[in-house]
C-alpha positions as CSV (number, residue, x, y, z in Angstrom):
1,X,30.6,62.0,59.6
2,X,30.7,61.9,56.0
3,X,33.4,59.7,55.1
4,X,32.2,57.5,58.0
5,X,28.9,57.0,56.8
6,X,30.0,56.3,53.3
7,X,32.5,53.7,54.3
8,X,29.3,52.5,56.6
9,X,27.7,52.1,53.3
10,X,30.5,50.9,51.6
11,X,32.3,48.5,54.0
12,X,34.5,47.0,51.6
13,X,36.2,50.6,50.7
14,X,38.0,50.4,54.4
15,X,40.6,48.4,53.2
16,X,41.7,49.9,50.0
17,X,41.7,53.6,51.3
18,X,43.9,52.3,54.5
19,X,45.8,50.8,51.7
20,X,46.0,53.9,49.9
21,X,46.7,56.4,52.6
22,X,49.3,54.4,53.7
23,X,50.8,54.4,49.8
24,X,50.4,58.3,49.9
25,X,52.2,58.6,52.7
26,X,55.1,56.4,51.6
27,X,55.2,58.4,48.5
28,X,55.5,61.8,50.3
29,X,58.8,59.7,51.9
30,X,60.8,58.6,49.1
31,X,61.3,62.1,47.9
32,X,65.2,62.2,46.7
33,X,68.0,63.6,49.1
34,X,69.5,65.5,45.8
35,X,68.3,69.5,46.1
36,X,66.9,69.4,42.5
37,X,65.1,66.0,42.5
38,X,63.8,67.2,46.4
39,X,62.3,69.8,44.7
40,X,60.9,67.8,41.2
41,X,58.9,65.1,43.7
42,X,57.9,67.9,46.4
43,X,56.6,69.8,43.6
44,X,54.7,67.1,41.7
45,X,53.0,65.8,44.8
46,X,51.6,69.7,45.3
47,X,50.5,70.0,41.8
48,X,48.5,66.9,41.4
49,X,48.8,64.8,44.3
50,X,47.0,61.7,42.2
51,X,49.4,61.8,39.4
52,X,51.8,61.9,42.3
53,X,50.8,58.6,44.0
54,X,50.1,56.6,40.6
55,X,53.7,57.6,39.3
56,X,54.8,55.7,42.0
57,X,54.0,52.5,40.0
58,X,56.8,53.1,37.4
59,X,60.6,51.7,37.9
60,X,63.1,54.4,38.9
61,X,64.5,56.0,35.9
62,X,61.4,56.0,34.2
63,X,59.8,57.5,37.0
64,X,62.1,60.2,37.0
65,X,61.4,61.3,33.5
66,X,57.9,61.1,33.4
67,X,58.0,63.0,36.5
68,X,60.1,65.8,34.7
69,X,57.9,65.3,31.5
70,X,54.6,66.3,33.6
71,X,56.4,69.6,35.7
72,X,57.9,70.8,32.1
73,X,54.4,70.2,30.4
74,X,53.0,71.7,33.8
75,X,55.3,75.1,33.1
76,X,54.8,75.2,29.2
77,X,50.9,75.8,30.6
78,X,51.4,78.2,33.5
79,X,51.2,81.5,32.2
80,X,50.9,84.1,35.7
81,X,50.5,80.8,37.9
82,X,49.8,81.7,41.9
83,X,51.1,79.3,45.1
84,X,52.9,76.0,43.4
85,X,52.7,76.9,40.2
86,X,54.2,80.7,40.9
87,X,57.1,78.4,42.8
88,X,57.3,75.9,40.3
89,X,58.3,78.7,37.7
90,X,60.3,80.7,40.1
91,X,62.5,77.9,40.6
92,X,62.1,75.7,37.0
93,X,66.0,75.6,37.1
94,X,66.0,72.6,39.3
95,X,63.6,71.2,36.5
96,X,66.1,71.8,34.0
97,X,69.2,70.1,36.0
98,X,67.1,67.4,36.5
99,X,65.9,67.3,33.2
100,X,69.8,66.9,32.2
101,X,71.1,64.2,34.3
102,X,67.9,61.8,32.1
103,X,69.2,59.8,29.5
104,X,68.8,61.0,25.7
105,X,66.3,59.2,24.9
106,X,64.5,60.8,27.7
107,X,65.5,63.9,26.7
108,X,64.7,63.7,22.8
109,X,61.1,62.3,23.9
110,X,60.3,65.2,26.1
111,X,62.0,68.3,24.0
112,X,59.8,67.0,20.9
113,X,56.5,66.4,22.8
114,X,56.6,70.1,24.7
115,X,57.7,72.1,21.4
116,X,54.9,70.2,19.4
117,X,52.4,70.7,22.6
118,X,53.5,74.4,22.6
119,X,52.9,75.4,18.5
120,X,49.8,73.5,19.0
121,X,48.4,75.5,22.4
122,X,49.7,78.6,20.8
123,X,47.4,78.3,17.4
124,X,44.5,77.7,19.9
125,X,44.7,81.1,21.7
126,X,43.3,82.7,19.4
127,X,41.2,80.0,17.7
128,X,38.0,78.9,19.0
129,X,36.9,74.8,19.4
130,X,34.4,75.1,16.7
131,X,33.8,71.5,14.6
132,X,34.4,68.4,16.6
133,X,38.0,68.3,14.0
134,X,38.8,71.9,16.2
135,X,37.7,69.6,19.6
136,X,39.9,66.7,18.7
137,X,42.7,68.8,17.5
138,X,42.9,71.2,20.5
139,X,42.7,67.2,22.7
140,X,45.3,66.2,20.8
141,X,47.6,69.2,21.5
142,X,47.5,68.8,25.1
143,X,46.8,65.5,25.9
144,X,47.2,63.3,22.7
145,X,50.6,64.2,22.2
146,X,51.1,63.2,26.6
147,X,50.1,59.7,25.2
148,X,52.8,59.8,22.4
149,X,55.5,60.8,24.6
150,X,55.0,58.5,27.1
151,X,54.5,56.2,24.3
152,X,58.2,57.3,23.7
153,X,59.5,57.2,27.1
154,X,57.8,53.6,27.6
155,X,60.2,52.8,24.2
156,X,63.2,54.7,25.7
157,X,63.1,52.7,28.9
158,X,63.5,49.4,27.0
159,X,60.2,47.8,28.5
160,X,57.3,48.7,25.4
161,X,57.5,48.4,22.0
162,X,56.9,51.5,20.4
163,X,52.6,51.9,20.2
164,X,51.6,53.7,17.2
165,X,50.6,57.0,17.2
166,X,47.1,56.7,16.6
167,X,46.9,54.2,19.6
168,X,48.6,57.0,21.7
169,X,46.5,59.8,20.9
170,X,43.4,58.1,21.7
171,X,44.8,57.5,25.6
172,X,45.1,60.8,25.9
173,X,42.2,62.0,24.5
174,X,39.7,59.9,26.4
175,X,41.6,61.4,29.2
176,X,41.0,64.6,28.2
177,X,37.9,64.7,26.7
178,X,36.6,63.2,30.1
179,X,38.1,65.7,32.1
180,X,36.2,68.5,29.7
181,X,33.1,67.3,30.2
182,X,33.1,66.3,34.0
183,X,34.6,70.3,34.4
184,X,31.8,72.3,32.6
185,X,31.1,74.5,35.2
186,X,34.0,75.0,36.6
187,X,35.3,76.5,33.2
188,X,32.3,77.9,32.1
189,X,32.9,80.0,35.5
190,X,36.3,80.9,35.1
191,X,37.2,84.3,35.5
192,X,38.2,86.8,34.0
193,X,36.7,84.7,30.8
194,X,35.0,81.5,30.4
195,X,37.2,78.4,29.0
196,X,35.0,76.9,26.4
197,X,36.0,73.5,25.3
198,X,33.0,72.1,24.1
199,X,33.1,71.9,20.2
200,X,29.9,74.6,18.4
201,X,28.9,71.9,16.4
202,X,27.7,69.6,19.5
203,X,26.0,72.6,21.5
204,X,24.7,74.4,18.8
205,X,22.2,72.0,18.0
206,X,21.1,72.5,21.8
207,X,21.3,75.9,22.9
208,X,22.5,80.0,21.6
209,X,24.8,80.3,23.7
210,X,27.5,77.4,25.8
211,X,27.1,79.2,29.1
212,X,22.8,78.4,28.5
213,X,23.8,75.0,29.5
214,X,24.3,76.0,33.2
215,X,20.8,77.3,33.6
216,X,17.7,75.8,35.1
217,X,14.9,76.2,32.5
218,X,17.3,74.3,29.8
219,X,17.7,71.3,31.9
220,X,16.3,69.2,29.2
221,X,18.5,70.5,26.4
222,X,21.4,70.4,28.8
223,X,21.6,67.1,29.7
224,X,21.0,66.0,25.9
225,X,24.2,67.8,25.3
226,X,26.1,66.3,27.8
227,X,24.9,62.4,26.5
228,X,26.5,64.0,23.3
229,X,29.6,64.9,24.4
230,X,29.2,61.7,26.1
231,X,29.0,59.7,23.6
232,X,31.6,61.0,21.1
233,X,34.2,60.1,24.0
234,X,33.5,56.8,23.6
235,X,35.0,56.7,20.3
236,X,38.2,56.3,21.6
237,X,37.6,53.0,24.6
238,X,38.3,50.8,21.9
239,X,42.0,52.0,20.8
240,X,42.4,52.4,25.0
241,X,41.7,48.7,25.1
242,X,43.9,48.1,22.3
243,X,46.9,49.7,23.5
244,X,46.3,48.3,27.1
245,X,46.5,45.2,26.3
246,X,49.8,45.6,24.0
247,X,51.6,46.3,27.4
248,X,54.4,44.4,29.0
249,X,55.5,45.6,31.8
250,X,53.3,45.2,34.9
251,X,54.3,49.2,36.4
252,X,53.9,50.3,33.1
253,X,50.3,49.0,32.9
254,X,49.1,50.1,35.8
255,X,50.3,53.3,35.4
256,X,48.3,53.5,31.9
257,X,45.0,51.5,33.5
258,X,44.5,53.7,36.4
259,X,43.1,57.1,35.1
260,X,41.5,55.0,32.1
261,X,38.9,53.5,34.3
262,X,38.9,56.3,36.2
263,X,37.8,57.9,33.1
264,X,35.0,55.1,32.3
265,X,33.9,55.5,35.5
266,X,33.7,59.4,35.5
267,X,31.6,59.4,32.4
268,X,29.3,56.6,33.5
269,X,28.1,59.3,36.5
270,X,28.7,62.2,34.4
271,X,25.6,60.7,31.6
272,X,22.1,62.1,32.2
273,X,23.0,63.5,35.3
274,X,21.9,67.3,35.6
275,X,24.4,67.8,38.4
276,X,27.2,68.4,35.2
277,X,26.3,71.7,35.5
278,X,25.2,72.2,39.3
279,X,28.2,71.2,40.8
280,X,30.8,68.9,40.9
281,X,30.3,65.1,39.5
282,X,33.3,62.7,41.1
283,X,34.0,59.3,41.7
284,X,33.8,58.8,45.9
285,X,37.1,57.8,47.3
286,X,36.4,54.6,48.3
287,X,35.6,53.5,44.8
288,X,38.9,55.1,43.4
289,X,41.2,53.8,45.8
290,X,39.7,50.1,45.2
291,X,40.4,50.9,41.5
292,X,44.0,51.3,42.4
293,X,44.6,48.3,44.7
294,X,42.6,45.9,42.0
295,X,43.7,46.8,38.7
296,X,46.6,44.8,38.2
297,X,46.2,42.6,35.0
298,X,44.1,43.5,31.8
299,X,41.3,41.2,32.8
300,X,40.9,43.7,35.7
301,X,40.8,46.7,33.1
302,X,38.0,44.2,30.9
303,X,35.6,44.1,33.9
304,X,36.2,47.2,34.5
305,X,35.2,48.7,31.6
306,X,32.3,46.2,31.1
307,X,30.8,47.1,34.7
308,X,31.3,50.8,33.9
309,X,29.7,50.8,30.1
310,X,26.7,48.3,31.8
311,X,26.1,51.2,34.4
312,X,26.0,53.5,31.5
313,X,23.8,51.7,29.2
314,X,21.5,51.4,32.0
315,X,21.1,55.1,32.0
316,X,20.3,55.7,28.4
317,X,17.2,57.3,27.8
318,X,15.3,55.9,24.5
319,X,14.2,59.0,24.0
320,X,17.6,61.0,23.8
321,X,18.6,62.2,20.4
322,X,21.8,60.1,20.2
323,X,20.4,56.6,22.2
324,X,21.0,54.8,19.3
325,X,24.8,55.9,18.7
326,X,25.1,55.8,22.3
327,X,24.1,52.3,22.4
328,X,26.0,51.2,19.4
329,X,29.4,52.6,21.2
330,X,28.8,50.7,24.6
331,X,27.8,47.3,23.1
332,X,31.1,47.4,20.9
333,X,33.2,48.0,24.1
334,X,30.7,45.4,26.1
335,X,31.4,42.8,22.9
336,X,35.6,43.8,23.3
337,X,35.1,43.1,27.1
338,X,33.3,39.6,26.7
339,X,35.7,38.4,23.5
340,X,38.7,38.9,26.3
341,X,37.2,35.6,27.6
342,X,38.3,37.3,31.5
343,X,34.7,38.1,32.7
344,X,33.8,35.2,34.7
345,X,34.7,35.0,38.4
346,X,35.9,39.1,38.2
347,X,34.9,40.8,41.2
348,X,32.7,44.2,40.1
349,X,33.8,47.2,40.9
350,X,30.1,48.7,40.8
351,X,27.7,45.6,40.8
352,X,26.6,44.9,44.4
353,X,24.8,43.2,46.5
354,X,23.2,45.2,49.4
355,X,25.2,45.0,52.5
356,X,23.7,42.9,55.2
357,X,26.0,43.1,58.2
358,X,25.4,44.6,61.2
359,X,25.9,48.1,61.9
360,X,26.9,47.9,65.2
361,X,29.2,45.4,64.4
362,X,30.9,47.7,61.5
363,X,31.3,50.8,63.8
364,X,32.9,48.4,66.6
365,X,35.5,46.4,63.9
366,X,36.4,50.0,62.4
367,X,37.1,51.2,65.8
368,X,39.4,48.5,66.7
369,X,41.2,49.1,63.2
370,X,41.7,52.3,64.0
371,X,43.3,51.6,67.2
372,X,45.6,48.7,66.0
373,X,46.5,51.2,63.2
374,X,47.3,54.1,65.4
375,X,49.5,51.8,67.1
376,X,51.3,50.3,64.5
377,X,52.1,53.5,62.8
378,X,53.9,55.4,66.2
379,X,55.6,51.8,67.0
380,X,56.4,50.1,63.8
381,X,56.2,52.5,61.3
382,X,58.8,50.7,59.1
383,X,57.0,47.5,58.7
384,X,53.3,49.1,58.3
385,X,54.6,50.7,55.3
386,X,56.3,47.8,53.9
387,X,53.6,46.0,54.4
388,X,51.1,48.6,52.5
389,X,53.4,48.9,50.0
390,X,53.7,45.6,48.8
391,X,50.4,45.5,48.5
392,X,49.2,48.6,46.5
């Protein structure tokens, strides 16, 4: 009853998640006839099945080598991995031959990137994420350098000019510094030994101890922490924007756009909200698979961003430490959004009106969806997925 009652809630999430089931489903299909490219695709759709669907927006051969780029960077970070990853490097040789049949300037992007990611993960081992320096340069080990070598794989393909390197690095570390705040808990947790990515010089000024964070009577200096963190993630929208924007190719765009307002949208729940470290903060699906089936242009990413730093704003606390900063950040980004002159007549992706249709007359139109879709797929599978597919 849960996922009915929020697409009760959110009747206009129907659509885009039938959309995006059906695209899931067509992706699980395409996987290659060849043993080792069977195995690549099978394999990437088990160890992230949402990099696994938005992958699907890139052209063939560049598909293939971002594909081999992730499961090689996957690897180079499994050490004593358990279910796909224990397969993955039990049988990395199919990697490899795949890895061979790419073009050179596939290959040259992705042997620099993983030795560079590797001297870079292996000075952290033993180094702790002290100064915010130590927090970006531990990002920019593994997930900056992901933006410059798909920087170089864009280049290799023939489709992108070469971004710059500054440019790249901030794609992947809004990425990453997202992900490290919206999974707190989860690596606080960790056993046999906490992960602890959140730079000394940020919690410090909160708490003794990281792990403090997590408990009840420090909800106060918890959450002031977190709108710090917060906050120096927005540092990089701007240069995400930037680089966006220099895009040509459509695939290539919305390969880039997807997990970037995914990554808005992430920290615009993840600010002031306490539940950081109760449990797990997450977009619903409806809203993410209506982020995949309308951003296609950069106007789309503008609103996007400019809906997700308006929710934000809105949850600012005057009295928070770093409201002022805070602030600063998200009117620079609202400003960037407004200047693109693409606002007006955007559908939100967050600002809504509240639903006034029946609910009777929801439940009965899902119902007959349901049936109609149950019918097409067992008698026309072919031309449901065709038609889903030119859609998403």
């Amino acid at each position: 009853m849960g996922s009915l009652g929020a697409i009760l809630k959110n009747p206009d999430d129907f659509y885009p998640l039938l959309k995006l089931k059906m695209a899931a489903r067509h992706a699980e299909k395409q996987i290659p006839p060849e043993p080792h490219w069977a195995f690549c695709y099978t394999m990437l759709h088990k160890v992230s099945r949402s990099f696994g669907l938005v992958i699907q927006q890139l052209d063939t051969q560049l598909r293939d080598a971002v594909c081999i780029f992730y499961l090689v960077l996957r690897a180079l970070d499994t050490v004593g991995g358990t279910k796909e990853y224990k397969v993955l490097m039990d049988e990395f040789h199919h990697v490899s031959t795949a890895f061979l049949e790419l073009g050179s300037g596939y290959q040259e992007a992705i042997e620099d990137i993983t030795m560079r990611m590797g001297a870079g993960m292996a000075k952290f081992i033993c180094k702790e994420v002290e100064t915010i320096d130590d927090y970006d340069e531990y990002c920019h080990y593994v997930a900056g350098l992901v933006g410059l070598g798909l920087s170089k794989l864009f280049h290799a393909s023939g489709a992108e000019d070469l971004a710059s390197d500054s440019l790249s690095n901030s794609m992947g570390l809004f990425l990453q510094k997202t992900n490290i705040i919206r999974d707190y808990l989860e690596d606080i947790n960790e056993i046999p030994k906490s992960r602890m990515f959140w730079p000394r010089e940020i919690w410090s000024k909160y708490v003794n101890k990281l792990e403090d964070l997590k408990y009840e009577e420090n909800s106060v200096k918890a959450v002031r922490c977190l709108n710090d963190m917060v906050t120096n993630a927005l540092i990089h929208v701007e240069d995400c924007l930037t680089y966006m924007s220099d895009l040509k190719d459509p695939a290539n765009f919305r390969f880039c756009a997807i997990p970037q307002i995914m990554a808005i949208g992430t920290l615009a729940l993840c600010y002031n909200n306490i539940m950081v470290f109760r449990g797990v903060v997450k977009m619903r699906r409806g809203l993410t698979a209506k982020i995949i089936d309308r951003t296609k242009t950069m106007s789309d990413v503008y609103r996007a961003f400019f809906d997700f730093s308006s929710m934000l704003k809105s949850k600012v606390d005057k009295n928070d430490p770093n409201a002022t900063k805070t602030l600063s950040r998200l009117e620079a980004v609202e400003k960037t959004c407004r200047n693109s002159g693409t606002l007006s007549n955007r559908k939100s992706y967050i600002i809504k009106s509240e639903p006034t249709y029946n609910l009777t007359l929801i439940t009965v139109f899902f119902i007959i969806l349901a049936i109609l879709f149950a019918y097409l797929s067992s008698s026309r599978p072919n031309n449901m997925i065709a038609f889903c597919q030119n859609r998403v």
